[in-house]
N, C-alpha and C positions, 0 to 999 in steps of 0.2 A: 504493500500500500504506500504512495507516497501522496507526496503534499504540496500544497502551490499557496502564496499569499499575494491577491489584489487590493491594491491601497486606492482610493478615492479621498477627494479631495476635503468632502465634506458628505451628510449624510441625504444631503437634499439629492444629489448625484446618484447614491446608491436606491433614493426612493423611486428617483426615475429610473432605473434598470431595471429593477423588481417588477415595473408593469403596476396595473389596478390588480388588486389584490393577488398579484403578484406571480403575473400569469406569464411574463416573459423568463424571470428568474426558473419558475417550473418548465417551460418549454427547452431552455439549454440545459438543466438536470436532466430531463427525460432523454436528451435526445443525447446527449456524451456518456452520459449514465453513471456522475459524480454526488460527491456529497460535498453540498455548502454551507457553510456556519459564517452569520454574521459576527463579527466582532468589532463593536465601535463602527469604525470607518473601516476595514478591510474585510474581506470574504476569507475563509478560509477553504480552500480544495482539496478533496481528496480522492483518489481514487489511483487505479495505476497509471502506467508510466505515456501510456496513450490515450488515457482519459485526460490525463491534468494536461497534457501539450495541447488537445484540443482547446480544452474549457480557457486555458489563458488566453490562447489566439483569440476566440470569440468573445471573452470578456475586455481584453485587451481594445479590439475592434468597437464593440459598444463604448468602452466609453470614453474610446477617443470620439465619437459621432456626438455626446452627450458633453461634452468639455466644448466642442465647434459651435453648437446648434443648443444647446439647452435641453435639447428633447428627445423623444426616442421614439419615432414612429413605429408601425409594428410592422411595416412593411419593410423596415432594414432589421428590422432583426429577425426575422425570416429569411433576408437576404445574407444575412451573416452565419446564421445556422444551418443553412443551406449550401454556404460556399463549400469548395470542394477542401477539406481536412483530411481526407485518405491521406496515408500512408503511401509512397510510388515504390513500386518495385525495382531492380536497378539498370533497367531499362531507360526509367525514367516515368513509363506507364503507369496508369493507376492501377492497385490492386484490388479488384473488385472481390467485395463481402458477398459470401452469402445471404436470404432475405433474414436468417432468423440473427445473424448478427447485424446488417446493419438496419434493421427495424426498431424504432423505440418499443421498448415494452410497456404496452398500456397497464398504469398504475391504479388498479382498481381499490390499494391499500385493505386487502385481506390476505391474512398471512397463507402460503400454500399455496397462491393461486398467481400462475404468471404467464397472462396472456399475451402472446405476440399475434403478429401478421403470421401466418405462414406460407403464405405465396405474392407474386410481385402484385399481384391485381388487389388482393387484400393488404400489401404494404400502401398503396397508391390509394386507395380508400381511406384506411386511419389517417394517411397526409392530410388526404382531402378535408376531410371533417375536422381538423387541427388547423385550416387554414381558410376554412370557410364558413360561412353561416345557415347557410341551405346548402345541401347538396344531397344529390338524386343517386343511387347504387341501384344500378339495374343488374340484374345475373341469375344464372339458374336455380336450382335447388341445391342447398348442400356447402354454398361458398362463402358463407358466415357475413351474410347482409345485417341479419339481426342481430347475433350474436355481437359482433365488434361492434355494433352501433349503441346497445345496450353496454357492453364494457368503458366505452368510450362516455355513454351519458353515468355512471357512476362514478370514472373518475370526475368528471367537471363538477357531479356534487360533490364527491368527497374532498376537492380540491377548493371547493365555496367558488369555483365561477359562476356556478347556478344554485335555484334554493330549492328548484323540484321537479322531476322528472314526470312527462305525460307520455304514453305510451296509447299510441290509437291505430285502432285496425279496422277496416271494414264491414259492417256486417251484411256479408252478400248473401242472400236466402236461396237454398237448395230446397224448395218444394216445402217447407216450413215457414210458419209467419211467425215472428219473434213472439210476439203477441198470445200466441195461442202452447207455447213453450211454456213447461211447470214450474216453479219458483219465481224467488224474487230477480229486479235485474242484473244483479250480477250473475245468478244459475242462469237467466236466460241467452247472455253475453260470452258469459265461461266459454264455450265450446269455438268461437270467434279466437280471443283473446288467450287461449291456452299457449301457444309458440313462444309470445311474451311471457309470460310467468313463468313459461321454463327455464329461458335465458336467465331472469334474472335470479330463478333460485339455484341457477350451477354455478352462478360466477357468486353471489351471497347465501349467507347462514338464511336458511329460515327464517327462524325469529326474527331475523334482519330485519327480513323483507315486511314479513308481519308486522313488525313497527312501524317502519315507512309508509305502508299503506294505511294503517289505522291514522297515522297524524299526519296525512295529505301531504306527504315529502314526495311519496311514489301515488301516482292514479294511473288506472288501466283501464281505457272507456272506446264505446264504438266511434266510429266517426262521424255518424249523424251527433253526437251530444258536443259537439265541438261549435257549433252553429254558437254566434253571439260570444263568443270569449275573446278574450284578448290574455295571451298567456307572455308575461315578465319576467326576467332571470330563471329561466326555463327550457330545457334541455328537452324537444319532443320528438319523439318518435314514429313515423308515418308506416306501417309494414301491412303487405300485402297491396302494394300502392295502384297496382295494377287494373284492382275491380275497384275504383273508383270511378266516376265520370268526371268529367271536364270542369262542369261545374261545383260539385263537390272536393274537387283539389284547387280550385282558384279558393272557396269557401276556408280549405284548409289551412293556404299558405299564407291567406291575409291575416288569421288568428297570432301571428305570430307579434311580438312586444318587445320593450327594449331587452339588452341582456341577452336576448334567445338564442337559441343552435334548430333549425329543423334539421333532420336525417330521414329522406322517403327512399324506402326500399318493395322491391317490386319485380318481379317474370316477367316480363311481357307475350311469355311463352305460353302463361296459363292463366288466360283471362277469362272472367267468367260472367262478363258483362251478358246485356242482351244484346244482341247484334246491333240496335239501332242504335245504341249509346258508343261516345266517343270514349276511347279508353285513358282517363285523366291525366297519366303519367306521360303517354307517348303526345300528350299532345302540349302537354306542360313542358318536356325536351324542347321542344321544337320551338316553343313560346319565348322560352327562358334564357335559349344556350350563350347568349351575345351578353346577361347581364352581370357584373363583377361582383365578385364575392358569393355567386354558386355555381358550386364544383358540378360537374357529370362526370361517374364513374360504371365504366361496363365490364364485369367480371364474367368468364368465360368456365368452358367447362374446367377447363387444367388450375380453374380455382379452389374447386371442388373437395373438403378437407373431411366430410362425411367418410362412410364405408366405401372402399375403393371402386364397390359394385355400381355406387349412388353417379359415377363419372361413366363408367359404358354404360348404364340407361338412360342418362342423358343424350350421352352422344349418340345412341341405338333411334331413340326416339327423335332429335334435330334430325339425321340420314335420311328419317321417312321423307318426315315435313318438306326437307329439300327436294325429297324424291316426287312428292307432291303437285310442290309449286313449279317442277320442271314439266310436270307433264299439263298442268294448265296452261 
């Protein structure tokens, strides 16, 4: 383990690097994968011996930008964390990492539990979401749409970017009226919303979760009850985004408030609209793709982290589909 000391000049310097509650400081930890201690006016570093070369470079870097300029946009220090820090090999070439080493590992702060990307299309996603405010993850079955997107909204709560997690799903009816369904609403909803609860109780304890929902930290609701809200410091989650309509995802996206992150995930493979409905996601792509600050990410089959069978019936059943559309 070794160690690195950055001095600043004063602490007003050090508040502006730290970000609003201190969300840039956490972006160059996560992403170097060091440990920082304030003291007075100096940071203390540590980690190994290609942790702390980074982390100085990039601290080094901010705060000469914040000594020039006073400020620290977030868009140079993205550009800064993002500079190329490899190591070259003695070629001179970069030596390119594997995904699961150079992917940040998303910090959900439970002990045991350590989620990485583990393919480039699922590393390019957690970017996305760490670098956007909206962003769309279209992909098949199996290549951790929800799963990372759920990891991703427990670190920003657990990290106080946000104060509470909305997780909302469709409820598209298969010959059933919600209505006429036994129990109260959430039995009626359950069967919708199960995908979501699973996620969140593999990545937390039970009781966790139980608590979170009992004191409205965590909500899991269809997406018709989203109509009329406006949701603030709030990390939402849009899944199944597919069997939406047009309507009901403009409805969706404008719910959103200051502070927020949306994450819409979605098939486009397995839409279950009626044919005369526009399918809301493909047409919100299309709407959307020119405006800054949301991402679009399309995960393929070779993302596919499920049982290895869940990637040939994928790819068994697209062959058809192709086979299909050739012969129309």
């Amino acid at each position: 383990m070794s160690e690195a000391t950055i001095s600043f000049a004063d602490h007003d310097q050090i508040r502006v690097l730290f970000g609003a509650r201190d969300q840039y400081l956490r972006q160059v930890r996560d992403t170097v994968g060091i440990d920082v201690v304030l003291r007075g006016d100096e940071l203390k570093l540590h980690g190994n011996d290609e942790q702390i070369e980074r982390a100085v470079e990039i601290f080094t870097e901010l705060r000469s930008i914040i000594e020039k300029t006073g400020n620290l946009p977030e868009s140079e220090v993205q550009r800064v964390i993002t500079a190329d820090h490899r190591p070259q090999s003695g070629n001179g070439q970069n030596v390119v990492a594997p995904v699961e080493d150079a992917a940040s590992k998303i910090d959900v702060q439970e002990r045991a539990k350590n989620i990485r990307p583990r393919s480039p299309g699922q590393a390019d996603y957690v970017e996305a979401i760490r670098k956007n405010d909206i962003v769309f993850c279209e992909g098949p079955a199996g290549c951790g749409k929800t799963y990372l997107a759920v990891a991703m909204a427990i670190n920003a709560l657990r990290s106080n970017l946000v104060r509470r997690i909305v997780l909302v799903r469709p409820a598209v009816e298969a010959g059933e009226k919600l209505g006429f369904l036994p129990g109260d609403l959430l039995a009626k909803v359950n069967p919708y919303l199960r995908p979501l609860l699973d996620a969140l109780n593999d990545i937390l304890d039970f009781e966790q979760v139980k608590l979170y929902m009992e004191n409205d930290v965590i909500e899991v609701i269809p997406l018709a009850y989203m109509r009329g809200r406006t949701l603030n410091n709030t990390f939402v989650i849009l899944d199944e985004a597919q069997n939406t309509t047009s309507t009901q995802m403009k409805m969706f996206l404008t719910r959103m408030g200051a502070e927020s992150k949306i994450i819409v995930t979605g098939d486009v493979t397995q839409i279950d609209l009626p044919d005369d409905n526009t399918c809301g996601m493909i047409d919100a792509t299309k709407r959307l793709k020119e405006i800054d600050g949301i991402g679009f990410i399309r995960m393929t089959g070779r993302d596919i982290v499920r049982h290895r069978l869940v990637r040939d019936i994928v790819q068994a059943y697209d062959a058809e589909s192709a086979k299909g559309k050739k012969r129309k």
